[in-house]
C-alpha positions as MATLAB code, in Angstrom:
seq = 'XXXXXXXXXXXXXXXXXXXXXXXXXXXXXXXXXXXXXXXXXXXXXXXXXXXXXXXXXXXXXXXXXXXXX';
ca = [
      91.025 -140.182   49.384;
      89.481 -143.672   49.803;
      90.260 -145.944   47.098;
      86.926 -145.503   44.474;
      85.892 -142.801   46.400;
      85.443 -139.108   44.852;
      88.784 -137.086   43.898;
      88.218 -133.782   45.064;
      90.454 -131.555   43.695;
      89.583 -132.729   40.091;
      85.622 -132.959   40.419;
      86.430 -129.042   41.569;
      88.894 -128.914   38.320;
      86.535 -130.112   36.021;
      83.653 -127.673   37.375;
      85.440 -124.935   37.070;
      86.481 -125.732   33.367;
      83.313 -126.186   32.579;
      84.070 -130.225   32.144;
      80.885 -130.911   34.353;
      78.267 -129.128   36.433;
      78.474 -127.769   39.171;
      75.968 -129.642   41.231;
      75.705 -131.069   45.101;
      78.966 -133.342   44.291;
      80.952 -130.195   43.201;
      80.060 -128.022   46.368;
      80.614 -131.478   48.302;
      83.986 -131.579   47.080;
      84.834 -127.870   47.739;
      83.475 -128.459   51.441;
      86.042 -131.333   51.615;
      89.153 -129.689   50.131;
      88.126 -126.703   52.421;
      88.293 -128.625   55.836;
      91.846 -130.447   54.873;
      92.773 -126.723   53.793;
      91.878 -125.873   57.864;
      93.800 -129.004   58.952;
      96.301 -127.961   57.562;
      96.168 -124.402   58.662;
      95.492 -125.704   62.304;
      98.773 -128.325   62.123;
     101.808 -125.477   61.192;
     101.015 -121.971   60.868;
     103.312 -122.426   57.439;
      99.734 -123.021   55.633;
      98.317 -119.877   57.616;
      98.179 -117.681   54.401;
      97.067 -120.858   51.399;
      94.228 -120.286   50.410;
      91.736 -121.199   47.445;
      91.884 -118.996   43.895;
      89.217 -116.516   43.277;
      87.396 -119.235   41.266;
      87.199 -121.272   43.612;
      86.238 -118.949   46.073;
      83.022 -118.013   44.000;
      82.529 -121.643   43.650;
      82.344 -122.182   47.871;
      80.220 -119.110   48.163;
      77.613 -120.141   44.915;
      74.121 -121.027   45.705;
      71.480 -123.155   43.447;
      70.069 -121.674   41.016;
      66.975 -121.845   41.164;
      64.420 -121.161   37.368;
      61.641 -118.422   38.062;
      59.560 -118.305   35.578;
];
């Protein structure tokens, strides 16, 4: 993390608490903490089986909603 920029893991905290919306800055932050997560997975094979909670999970694979109507 940059110093002022975006902190990842709690914009995804907050999201999934309901805290704030999950919007383009959420998913954003998922895609971040997702690539370190494969850094780490490609640096020791120790990291091989981390991986995100369910929530999370549905929170990666969410798409916009979009209103019909």
């Amino acid at each position: 993390m940059t110093e002022g920029g975006p902190n990842h893991w709690q914009i995804v905290s907050r999201s999934l608490t309901g805290r704030r919306a999950v919007d383009e800055q959420t998913r954003a932050s998922v895609a971040v903490l997702d690539e370190r997560l494969n850094r780490l997975r490609k640096l020791d094979k120790i990291f091989a089986h981390v991986e995100f909670s369910p929530d999370v999970k549905n929170l990666k694979d969410r798409k916009n909603a979009v209103p019909v109507g």
